[in-house]
C-alpha positions as CSV (number, residue, x, y, z in Angstrom):
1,X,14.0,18.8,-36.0
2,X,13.7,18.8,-32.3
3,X,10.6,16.8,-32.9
4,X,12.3,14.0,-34.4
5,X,15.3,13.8,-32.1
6,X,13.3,13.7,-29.1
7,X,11.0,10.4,-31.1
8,X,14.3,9.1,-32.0
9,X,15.6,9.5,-28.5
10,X,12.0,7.9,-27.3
11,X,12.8,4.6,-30.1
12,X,16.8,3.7,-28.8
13,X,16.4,0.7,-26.8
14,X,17.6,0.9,-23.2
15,X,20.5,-1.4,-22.3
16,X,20.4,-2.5,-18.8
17,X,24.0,-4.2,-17.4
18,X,23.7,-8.2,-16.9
19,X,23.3,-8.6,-13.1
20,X,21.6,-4.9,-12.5
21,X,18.6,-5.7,-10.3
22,X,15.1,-4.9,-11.9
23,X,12.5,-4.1,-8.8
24,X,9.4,-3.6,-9.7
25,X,7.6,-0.2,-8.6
26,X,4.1,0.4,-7.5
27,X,2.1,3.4,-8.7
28,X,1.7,6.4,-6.7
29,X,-2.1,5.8,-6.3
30,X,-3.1,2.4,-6.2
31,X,-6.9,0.8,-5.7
32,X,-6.9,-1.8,-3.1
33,X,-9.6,-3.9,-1.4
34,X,-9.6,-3.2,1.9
35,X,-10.9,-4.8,5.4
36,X,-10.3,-3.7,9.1
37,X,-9.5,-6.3,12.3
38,X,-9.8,-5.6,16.4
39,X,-7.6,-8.3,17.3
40,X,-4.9,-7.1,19.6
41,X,-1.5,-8.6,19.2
42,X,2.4,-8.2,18.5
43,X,2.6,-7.1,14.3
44,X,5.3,-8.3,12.3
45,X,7.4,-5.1,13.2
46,X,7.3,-6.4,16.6
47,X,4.9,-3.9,18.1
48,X,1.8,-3.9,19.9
49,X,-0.8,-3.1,17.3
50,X,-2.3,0.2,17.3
51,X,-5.1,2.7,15.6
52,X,-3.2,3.8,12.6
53,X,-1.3,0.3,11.7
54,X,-1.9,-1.3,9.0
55,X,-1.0,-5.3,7.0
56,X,-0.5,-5.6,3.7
57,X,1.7,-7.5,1.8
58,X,2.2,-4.8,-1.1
59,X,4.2,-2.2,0.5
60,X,7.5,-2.7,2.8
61,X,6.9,-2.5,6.5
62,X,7.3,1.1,7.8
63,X,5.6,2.5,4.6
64,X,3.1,5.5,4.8
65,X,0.0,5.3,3.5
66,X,-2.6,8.2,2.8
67,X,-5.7,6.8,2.3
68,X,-7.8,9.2,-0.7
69,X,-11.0,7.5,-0.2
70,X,-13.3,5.2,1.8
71,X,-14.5,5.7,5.8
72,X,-11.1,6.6,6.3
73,X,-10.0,9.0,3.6
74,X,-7.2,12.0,4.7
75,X,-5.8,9.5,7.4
76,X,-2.1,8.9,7.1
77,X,-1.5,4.8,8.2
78,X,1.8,3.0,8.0
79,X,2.4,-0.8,7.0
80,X,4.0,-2.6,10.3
81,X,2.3,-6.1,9.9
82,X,1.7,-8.6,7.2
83,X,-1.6,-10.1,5.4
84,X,-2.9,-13.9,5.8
85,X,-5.0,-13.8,2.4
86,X,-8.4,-11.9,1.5
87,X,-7.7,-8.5,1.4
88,X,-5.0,-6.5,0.2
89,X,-5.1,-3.8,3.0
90,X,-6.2,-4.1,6.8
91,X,-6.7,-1.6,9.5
92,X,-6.5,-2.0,13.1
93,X,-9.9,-0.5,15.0
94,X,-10.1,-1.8,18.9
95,X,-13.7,-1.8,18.2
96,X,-14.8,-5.2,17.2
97,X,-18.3,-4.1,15.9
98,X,-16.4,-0.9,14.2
99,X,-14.4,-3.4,12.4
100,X,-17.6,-5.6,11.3
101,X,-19.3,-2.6,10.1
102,X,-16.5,-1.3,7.9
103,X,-17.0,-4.4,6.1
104,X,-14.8,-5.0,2.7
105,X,-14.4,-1.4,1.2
106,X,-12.4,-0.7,-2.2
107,X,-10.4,2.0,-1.8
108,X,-7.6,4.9,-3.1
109,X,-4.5,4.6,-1.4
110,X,-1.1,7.0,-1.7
111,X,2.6,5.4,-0.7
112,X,4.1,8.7,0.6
């Protein structure tokens, strides 16, 4: 009996109220391509950029993200600048030929 309530329960259609705002909601652990830039500058935040910042377009500035895979896997980043195009996910090295040899990498990433 529980059974069927709960597929019952599962079946009732969900009634949102005219006007309520739908957002839509990335999942936890997302694939992205990624790339990594050494030119210096002011980010969209307004700061200078810095090891550990990050643009992409995906996330609102002043998310976290733990990266699960790739040259940079365990590093905790955060999103404080935006994207042009070609990449979904870019990190700041101050090494130019660093950032040439990381190349274009597909990797795991984590909002936390």
């Amino acid at each position: 009996m529980t059974f069927l309530l709960g597929l019952v329960t599962l079946l009732t259609p969900t009634i949102v109220p005219v006007g309520f705002p739908l957002r839509h909601v990335e999942p936890p652990v997302q694939s992205v391509s990624s790339t990594s830039y050494c030119q210096s500058g002011v980010m969209a935040d307004g700061q200078q950029t810095f090891v550990g910042a990050v643009a992409g377009n995906m996330w609102p500035l002043g998310t976290h993200l733990f990266i699960l895979s790739g040259s940079h896997k365990g590093e905790i980043v955060q999103v404080l600048d935006r994207i042009g195009w070609g990449s979904q996910l870019d990190l700041f090295t101050w090494s130019c030929k660093q950032a040439w040899q990381y190349g274009r990498q597909q990797i795991l990433v984590e909002a936390i």
